[in-house]
C-alpha positions as CSV (number, residue, x, y, z in Angstrom):
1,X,141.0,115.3,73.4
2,X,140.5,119.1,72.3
3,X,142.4,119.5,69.3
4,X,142.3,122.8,68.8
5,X,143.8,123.6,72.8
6,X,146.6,121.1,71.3
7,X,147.8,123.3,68.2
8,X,147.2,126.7,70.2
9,X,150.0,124.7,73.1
10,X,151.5,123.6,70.4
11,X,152.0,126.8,68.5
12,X,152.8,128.8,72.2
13,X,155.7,126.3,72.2
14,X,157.2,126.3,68.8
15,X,157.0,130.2,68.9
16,X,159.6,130.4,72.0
17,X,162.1,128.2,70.0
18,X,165.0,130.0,68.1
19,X,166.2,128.6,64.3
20,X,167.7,125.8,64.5
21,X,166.4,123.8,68.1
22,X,164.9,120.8,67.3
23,X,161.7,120.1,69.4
24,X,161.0,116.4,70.6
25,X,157.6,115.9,71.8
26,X,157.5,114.2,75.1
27,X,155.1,111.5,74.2
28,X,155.3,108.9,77.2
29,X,151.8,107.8,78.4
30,X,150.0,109.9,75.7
31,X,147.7,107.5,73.3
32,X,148.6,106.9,69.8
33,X,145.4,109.4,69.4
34,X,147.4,112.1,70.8
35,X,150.3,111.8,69.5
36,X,148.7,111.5,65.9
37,X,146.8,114.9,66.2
38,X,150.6,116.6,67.1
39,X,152.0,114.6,64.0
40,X,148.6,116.3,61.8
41,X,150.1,119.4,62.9
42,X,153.5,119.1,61.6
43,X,155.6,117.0,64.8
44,X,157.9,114.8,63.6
45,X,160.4,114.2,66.8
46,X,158.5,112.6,69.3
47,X,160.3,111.5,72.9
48,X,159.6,107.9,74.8
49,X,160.6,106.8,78.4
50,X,159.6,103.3,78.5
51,X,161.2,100.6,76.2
52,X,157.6,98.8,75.8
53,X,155.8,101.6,75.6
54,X,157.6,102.7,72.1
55,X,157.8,99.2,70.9
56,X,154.0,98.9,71.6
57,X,153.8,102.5,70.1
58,X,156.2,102.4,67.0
59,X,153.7,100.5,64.4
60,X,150.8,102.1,65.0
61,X,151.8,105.7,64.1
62,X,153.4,107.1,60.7
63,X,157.0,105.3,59.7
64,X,158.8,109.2,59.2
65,X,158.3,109.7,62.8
66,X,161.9,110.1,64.7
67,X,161.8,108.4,67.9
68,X,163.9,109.8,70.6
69,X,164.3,107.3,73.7
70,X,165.0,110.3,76.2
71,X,164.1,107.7,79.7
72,X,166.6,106.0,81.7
73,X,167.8,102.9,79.4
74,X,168.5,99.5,80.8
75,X,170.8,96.5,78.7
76,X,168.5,94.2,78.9
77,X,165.6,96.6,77.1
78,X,167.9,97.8,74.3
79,X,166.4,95.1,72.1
80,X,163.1,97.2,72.0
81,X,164.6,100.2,71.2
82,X,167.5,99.8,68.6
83,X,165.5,98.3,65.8
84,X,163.8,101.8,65.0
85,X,165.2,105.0,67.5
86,X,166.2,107.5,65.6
87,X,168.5,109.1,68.5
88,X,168.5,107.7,72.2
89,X,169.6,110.4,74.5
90,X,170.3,109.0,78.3
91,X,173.8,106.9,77.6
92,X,175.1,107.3,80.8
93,X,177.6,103.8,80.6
94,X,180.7,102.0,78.9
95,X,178.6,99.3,78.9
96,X,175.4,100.4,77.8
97,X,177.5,101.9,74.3
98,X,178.4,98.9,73.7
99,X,174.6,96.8,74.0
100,X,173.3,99.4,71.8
101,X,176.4,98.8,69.1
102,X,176.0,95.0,69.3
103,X,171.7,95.7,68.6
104,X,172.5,98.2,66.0
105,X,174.8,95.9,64.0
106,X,172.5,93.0,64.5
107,X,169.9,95.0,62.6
108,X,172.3,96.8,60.2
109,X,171.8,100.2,61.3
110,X,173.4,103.6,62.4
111,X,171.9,104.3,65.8
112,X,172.5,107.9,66.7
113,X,173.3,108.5,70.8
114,X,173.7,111.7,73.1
115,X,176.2,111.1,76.2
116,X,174.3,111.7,79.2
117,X,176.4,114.6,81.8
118,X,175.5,114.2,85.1
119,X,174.9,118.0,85.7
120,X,173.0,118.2,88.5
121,X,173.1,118.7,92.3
122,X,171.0,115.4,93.0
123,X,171.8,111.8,93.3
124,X,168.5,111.0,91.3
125,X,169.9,111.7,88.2
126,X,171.7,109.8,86.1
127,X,175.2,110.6,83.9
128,X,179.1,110.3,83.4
129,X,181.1,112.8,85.3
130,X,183.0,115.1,82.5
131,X,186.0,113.4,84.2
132,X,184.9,110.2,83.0
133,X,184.6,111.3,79.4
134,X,187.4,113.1,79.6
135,X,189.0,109.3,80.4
136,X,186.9,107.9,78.1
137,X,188.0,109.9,74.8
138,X,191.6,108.9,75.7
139,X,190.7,105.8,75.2
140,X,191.1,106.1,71.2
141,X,188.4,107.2,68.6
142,X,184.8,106.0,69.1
143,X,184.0,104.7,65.6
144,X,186.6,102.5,66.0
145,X,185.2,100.8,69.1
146,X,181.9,101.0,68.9
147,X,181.3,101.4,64.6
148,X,177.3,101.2,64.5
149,X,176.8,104.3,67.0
150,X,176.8,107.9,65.8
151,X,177.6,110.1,68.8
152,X,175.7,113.6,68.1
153,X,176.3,115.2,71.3
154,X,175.1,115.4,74.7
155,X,172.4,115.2,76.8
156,X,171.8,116.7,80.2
157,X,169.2,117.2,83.1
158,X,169.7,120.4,85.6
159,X,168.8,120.3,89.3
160,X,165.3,121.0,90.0
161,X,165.4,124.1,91.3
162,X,164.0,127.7,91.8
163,X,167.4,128.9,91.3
164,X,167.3,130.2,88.0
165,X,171.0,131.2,88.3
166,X,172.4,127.7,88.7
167,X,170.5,126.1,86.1
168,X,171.9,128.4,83.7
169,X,174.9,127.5,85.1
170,X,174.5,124.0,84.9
171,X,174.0,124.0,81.4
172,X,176.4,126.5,80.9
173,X,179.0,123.7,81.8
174,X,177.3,121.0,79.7
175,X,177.6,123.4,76.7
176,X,181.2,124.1,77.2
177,X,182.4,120.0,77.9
178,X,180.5,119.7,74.2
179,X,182.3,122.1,72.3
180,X,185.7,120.7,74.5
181,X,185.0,117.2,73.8
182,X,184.4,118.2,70.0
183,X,187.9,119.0,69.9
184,X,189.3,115.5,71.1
185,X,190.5,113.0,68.4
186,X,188.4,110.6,69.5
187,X,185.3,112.0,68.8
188,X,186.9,114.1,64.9
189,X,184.7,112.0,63.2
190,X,181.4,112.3,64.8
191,X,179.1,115.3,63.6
192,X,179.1,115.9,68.1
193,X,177.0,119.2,67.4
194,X,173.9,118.1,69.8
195,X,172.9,120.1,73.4
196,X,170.0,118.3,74.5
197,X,168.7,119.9,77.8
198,X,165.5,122.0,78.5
199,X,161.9,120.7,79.3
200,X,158.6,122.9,80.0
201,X,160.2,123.7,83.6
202,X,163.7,125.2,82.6
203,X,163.3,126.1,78.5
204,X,164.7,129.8,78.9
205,X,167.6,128.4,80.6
206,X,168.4,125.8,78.3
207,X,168.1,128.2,75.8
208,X,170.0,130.9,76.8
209,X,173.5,128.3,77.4
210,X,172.7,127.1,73.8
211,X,170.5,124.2,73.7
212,X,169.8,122.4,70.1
213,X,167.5,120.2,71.4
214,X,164.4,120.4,73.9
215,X,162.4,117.6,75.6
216,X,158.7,119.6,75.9
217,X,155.7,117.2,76.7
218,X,153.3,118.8,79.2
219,X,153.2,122.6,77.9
220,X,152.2,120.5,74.9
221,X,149.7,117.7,75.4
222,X,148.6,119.7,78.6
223,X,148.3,117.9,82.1
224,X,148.0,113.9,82.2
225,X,144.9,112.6,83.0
């Protein structure tokens, strides 16, 4: 591992970012070596994709790190995320809110969560239609019904595209159902301030329509091995 070709990615990266966007580290697959020299160099928000791999992960690297599960989140592999995520980012079901609420009050804690928009122009990705949330904050307020989550926002992936215009668009219409759904009663008490969308391949988009949060892991770490 070159260090120093780490901290000058690194640095590239963190210079692009406006006050105020959060950077998570896109950590899957990289050794606990890796992610360590990021964490030397002041990363605290790192992001997982496999349950195991951040269970496995989790106790070998620094306790202030925030974990962010950003990967596509099955019931039955809540269990090895809930104990210690700091924020898990893909929700994309009724019933997958209320897995990680039963988890979370089995270990006593406040698990933050980002609603996943399906935003994009393939089936591939995952998400609730804004009708559906829409539906689902007339349902009544979300504390209420699911008391150990803390809903921060959303979380969205555009199409993958060379079409620079409807990406921006795309998360033009993800930031505009956040600040709508921050209006609904049902979400009053939540701090719902979160826009997580933008990775290495479509930052100046994500930017540009707002983003507070960015998923970077290649212009980083550099190419996997």
């Amino acid at each position: 591992m070159d260090k120093a070709a780490l901290a000058e990615r690194y640095a590239r990266v963190k210079a692009q970012l406006p006050p105020g966007v959060e950077l998570v580290a896109v950590s899957k697959t990289r050794t606990v070596e890796e992610i360590k020299a990021l964490y030397d160099l002041g990363q605290r928000a790192f992001g997982e994709n496999y349950p195991q791999e951040l269970r496995d992960k989790h106790p070998l690297l620094p306790s202030d790190i925030d974990w962010h599960f950003i990967g596509t989140l099955q019931t039955n592999k809540v269990k090895y995320v809930a104990p210690f995520a700091h924020l898990v980012h893909g929700v994309d079901s009724k019933r997958l809110l209320d897995e990680l609420n039963k988890r979370a009050a089995a270990t006593g804690r406040q698990l933050g969560v980002l609603l996943q928009v399906h935003i994009a122009q393939e089936e591939t990705k995952h998400g609730f239609l804004p009708a559906e949330l829409r539906e689902l904050c007339s349902g009544g307020r979300f504390r209420q019904r699911w008391p150990n989550l803390v809903f921060r926002g959303l979380m969205g992936m555009a199409t993958n595209t060379d079409d620079h215009g409807q990406v921006g668009r795309e998360f033009g219409g993800l930031a505009a159902l956040r600040a709508e759904l921050a209006q609904n009663a049902a979400l009053a008490e939540e701090p719902f301030t979160e826009l997580s969308m933008g990775m290495s391949g479509d930052l100046p988009e994500a930017l540009a329509a707002g983003s507070t949060m960015v998923r970077i892991g290649t212009a980083i770490f550099g190419e996997r091995h």
